[in-house]
C-alpha positions, -999 to +999 in steps of 0.1 A: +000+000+000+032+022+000+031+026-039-008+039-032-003+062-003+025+077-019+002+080-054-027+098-031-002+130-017+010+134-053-032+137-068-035+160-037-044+194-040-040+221-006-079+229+005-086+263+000-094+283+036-135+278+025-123+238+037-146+233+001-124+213-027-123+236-057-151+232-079-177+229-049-193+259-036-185+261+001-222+270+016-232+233-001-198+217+011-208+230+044-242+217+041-231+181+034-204+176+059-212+161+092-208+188+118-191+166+139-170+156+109-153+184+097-125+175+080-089+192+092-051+177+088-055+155+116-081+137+103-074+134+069-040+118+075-058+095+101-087+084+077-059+082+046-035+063+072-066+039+077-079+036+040-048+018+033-045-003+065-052-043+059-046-044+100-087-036+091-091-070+077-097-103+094-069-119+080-044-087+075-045-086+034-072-059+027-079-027+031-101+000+015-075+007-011-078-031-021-109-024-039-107+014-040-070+012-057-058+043-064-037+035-096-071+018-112-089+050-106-099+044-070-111+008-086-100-029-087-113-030-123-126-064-115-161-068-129-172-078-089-146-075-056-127-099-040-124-099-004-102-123+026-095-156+014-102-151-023-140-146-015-158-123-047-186-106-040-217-103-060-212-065-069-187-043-087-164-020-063-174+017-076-148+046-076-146+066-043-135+093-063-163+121-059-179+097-033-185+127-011-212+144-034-240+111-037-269+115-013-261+079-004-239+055-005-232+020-027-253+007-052-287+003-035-282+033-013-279+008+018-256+037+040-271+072+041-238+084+048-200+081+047-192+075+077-220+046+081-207+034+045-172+032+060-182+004+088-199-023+066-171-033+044-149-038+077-178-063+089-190-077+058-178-117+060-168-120+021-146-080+019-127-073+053-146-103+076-144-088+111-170-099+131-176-067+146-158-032+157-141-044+185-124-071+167-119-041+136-097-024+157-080-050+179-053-045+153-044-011+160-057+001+190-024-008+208-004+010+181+010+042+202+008+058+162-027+049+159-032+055+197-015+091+191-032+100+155-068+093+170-062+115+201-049+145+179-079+141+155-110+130+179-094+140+211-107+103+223-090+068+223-090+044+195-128+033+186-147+023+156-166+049+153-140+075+150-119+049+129-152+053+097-154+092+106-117+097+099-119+078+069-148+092+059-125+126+062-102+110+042-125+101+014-141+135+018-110+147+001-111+125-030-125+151-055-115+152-095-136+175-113-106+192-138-114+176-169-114+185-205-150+192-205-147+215-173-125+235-193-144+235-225-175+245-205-153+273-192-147+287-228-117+269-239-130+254-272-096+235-279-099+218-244-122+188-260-120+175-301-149+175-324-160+148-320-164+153-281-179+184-288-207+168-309-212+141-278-217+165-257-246+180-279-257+140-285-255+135-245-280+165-238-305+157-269-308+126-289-291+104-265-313+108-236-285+107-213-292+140-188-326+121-178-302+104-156-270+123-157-277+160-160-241+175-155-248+214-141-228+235-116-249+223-088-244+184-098-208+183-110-210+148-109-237+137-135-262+116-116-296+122-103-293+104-070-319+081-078-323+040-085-334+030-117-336-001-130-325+000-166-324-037-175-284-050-171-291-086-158-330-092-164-322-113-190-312-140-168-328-133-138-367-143-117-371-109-104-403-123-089-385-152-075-357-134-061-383-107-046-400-135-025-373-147-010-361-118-001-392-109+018-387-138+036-355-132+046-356-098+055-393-106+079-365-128+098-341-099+097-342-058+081-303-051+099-280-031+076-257-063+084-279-082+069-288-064+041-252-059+033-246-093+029-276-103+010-264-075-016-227-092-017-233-129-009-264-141-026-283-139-057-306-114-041-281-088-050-297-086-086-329-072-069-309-037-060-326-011-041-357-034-033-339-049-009-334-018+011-370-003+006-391-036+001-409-016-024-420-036-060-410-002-081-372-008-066-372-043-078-338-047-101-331-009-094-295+006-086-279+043-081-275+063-110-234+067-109-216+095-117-203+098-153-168+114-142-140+099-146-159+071-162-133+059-190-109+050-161-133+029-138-143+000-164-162-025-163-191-012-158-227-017-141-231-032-111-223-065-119-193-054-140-209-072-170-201-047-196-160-043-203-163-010-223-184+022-228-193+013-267-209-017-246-228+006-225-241+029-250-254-008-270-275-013-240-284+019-241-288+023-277-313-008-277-333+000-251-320-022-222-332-057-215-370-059-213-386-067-178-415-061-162-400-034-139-378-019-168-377+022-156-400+037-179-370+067-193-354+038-211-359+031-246-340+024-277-322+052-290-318+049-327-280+060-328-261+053-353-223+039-351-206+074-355-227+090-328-222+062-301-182+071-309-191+105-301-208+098-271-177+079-263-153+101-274-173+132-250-176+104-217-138+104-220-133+141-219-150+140-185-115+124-167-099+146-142-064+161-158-045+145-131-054+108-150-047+119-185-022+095-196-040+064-176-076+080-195-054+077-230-043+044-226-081+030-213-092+048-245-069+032-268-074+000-251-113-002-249-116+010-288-093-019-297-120-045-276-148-031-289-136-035-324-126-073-317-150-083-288-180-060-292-209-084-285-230-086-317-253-052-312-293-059-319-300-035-340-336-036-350-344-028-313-315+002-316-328+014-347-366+011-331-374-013-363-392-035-329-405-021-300-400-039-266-436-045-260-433-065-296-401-083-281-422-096-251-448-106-273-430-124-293-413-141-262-382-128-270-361-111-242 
């Protein structure tokens, strides 16, 4: 974790006095921080000190930057996590770059905040498998560093709580919003190409893409804060199946422990946010993500099932997969070949300066799978030549 840590103070930039990254107006920074989470040096060098500590894990070989790497783009670029003992989850690990600005926290919204977000990976049996907080911290709390650092930033002893605030600090600091596109949108037309350019115009019109991902100076980020469920694995799953069991488990049950391991150790984890609200109109939902810094953070989804963004704008492009509980926004687009390489070409303008030559070398590297691998593209549902109610009808999914 050496290699990482050092990685992290070099992406660093000094806080202005606001304590607001640059890019985020302070009165909403303000508004989002804990009040008893303010973030100041000792506490950010705590919570960084901890994000790379596998003393977290049961076994002592993972940490937060296990999954969170920061030379992957804050990612393990697995299509799902592995945890202790070679355990994968069910779910892939999403950036915690920009983690700070979601209204909640992983896939299904589980943890309303960072610092609760912070605790269930330590716990969960298949990521960091510690039975509890006690046992999180047995491997540090003797540490007169550790024992020194929490004192300085919490004025208290080690204890689990402080241990997810201060990496909640930590993570707090994690933002990347100087991209190409930030300074087109500032006026600097050379900042982006043409063809960019034309996906930007593409992203905001034909392509449909700010019904979800509205990028504004209020929402940096590109995501609507909401679950949607826009047909990645219906093909192959009993959404109605999986929904009853899930009842059942959760009568016996409703803990956020619980619930976090039914959304990484079981096949419930395809159901998404219903899990979390019990609510049919949740069923196969999941977070909107943010689009920044998307060309670095492949594969995508939340199952990691597609390996390149020309395989996310086919889904797109075709309308999803068709299931009862398919979120009403999506439909097929009708775009053709050049404009999905525009979208593309705009989606990678959107990576944070600091990542250029890593967002170079994923763009060369997912065009040359998607001209080789691209899973055949159905295009009479792109082009809109069949509607997904005739698709159903015809039993087709």
């Amino acid at each position: 974790m050496t290699t990482q840590t050092t990685r992290v103070m070099e992406l660093m930039r000094p806080l202005p006095a606001s304590g607001a990254p640059a890019g985020i107006e302070p009165s909403f920074w303000k508004a989002i921080v804990p009040a008893d989470n303010a973030g100041n040096e000792a506490r950010i060098a705590l919570g960084r000190k901890l994000y790379f500590e596998p003393k977290l894990s049961k076994d002592g070989t993972v940490a937060c930057g296990t999954c969170h790497d920061v030379s992957r783009g804050f990612t393990d670029r697995r299509g799902t996590s592995e945890g202790i003992g070679d355990k994968v989850g069910r779910r892939n690990g999403p950036t915690t770059m920009n983690v700070a600005l979601f209204f909640s926290q992983f896939w299904d919204g589980r943890a309303a905040t960072l610092e609760e977000q912070a605790k269930l990976p330590i716990q969960n049996p298949i990521e960091m498998g510690q039975p509890d907080g006690n046992a999180a911290i047995a491997g540090i709390k003797k540490d007169p560093e550790y024992q020194k650092a929490f004192k300085e930033a919490y004025g208290r002893d080690v204890n689990f709580d402080d241990l997810a605030r201060a990496i909640a600090a930590f993570e707090r600091t994690l933002i990347f919003l100087d991209a190409p596109f930030d300074r087109f949108i500032a006026g600097d037309m050379k900042a982006i190409d043409d063809d960019a350019k034309a996906g930007w115009v593409i992203y905001n019109g034909k392509g449909r893409c700010t019904s979800c991902h509205q990028i504004s100076s209020s929402n940096p980020i590109g995501t609507d804060n909401r679950f949607h469920n826009v047909g990645v694995s219906a093909r192959h799953q009993d959404f109605e199946g999986l929904a009853k069991k899930a009842l059942v488990a959760l009568a016996k049950d409703s803990s956020k422990e619980t619930i976090d391991k039914l959304a990484l150790e079981t096949d419930l984890a395809e159901l998404g946010r219903f899990v979390v609200t019990k609510n049919r109109a949740d069923i196969g939902s999941f977070k909107t993500q943010q689009v920044r810094n998307v060309g670095i953070t492949a594969p995508y989804m939340h199952d990691g099932s597609m390996a390149t963004l020309w395989d996310v704008m086919d889904h797109y492009n075709k309308g999803g997969e068709a299931n009862p509980y398919l979120d009403g926004g999506i439909e097929p687009l009708a775009l053709s070949e050049k404009e999905i390489d525009q979208l593309v070409a705009f989606m990678f303008s959107l990576t944070d300066l600091r990542f250029d030559a890593d967002n170079k070398a994923e763009f060369a590297r997912q065009k040359k799978i998607a001209a080789s691998k691209r899973p055949l593209r159905d295009d009479a549902a792109a082009q809109r030549k069949v509607l997904p109610f005739e698709r159903r009808a015809e039993g087709k999914r």
